[in-house]
Every structure is written in C-alpha cells, then in structure tokens.
N, C-alpha and C positions, 0 to 999 in steps of 0.2 A: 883631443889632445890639448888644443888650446883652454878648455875648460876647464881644465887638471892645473896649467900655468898659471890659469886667475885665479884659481882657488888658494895655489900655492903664494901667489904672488900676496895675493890678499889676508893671509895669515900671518904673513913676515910683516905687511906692512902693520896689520895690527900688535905683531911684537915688539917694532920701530916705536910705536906711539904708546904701549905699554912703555916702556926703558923712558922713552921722553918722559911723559907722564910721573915716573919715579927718579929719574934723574935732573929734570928741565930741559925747556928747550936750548940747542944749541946750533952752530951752522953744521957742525957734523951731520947731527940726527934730522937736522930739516933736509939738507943734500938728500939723503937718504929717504928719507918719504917720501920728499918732489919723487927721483927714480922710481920707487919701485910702485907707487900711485899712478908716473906717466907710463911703465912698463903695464901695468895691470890693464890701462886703460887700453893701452895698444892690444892687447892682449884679449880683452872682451868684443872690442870691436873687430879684429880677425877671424875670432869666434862665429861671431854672428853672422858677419860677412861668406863665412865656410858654413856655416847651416843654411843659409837664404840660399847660396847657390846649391847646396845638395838639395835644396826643395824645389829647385828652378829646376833643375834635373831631373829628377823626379818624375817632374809634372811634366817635363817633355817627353819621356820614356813612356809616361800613363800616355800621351797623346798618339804617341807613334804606334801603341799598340792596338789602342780604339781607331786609328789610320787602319792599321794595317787588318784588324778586322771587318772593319766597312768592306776593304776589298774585296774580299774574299766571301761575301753577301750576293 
C-alpha cells in the first residue's frame, strides 16, 4: 500500500516541478514540493520499515516451524 503512495506521491511531485520548470520557481510551488518530497519520503521509509518487519516475521514463523519439527524428531 505504502508503495502505491510513493509512487503516486512521486508523480505529482514530478508534475510540481514540471509547472515550476514551465512556469518558474515561486513560494507556492516550492511549499508544494518541500510537502509532497517530505510526504513521499515518510512514505518510502514506512514502506520499508512494513517489509523488513513482514521479513522479520517471516523468518520467525520459518523458525517456529524448523522448532517445531525438531520436536517431533
């Protein structure tokens, strides 16, 4: 989910800096970048933070099951 956010996030901001780019910069369009660059950034790093722990998980489920077949050895 969060993937789909930075993707999207990171589109708008590249259509922020397209309009700059053809219009110039202004406090408007800079406002607007800072956000949606600092959103994206939150946004990638949530991301990752939610995949490292689904792999931390994971990898403790694979443990619990190699546990749980030792026992039964």
């Amino acid at each position: 989910m969060f993937s789909k956010i930075s993707s999207m996030l990171g589109e708008a901001t590249n259509l922020v800096r397209s309009v700059t780019n053809v219009t110039g910069s202004n406090a408007i369009t800079d406002a607007i970048d800072d956000g949606l660059s600092t959103m994206k950034y939150n946004s990638d790093t949530a991301s990752s933070n939610i995949e490292g722990t689904k792999g931390n998980l994971e990898g403790v489920g694979d443990a619990a099951g190699r546990l749980s077949d030792s026992t039964k050895e």
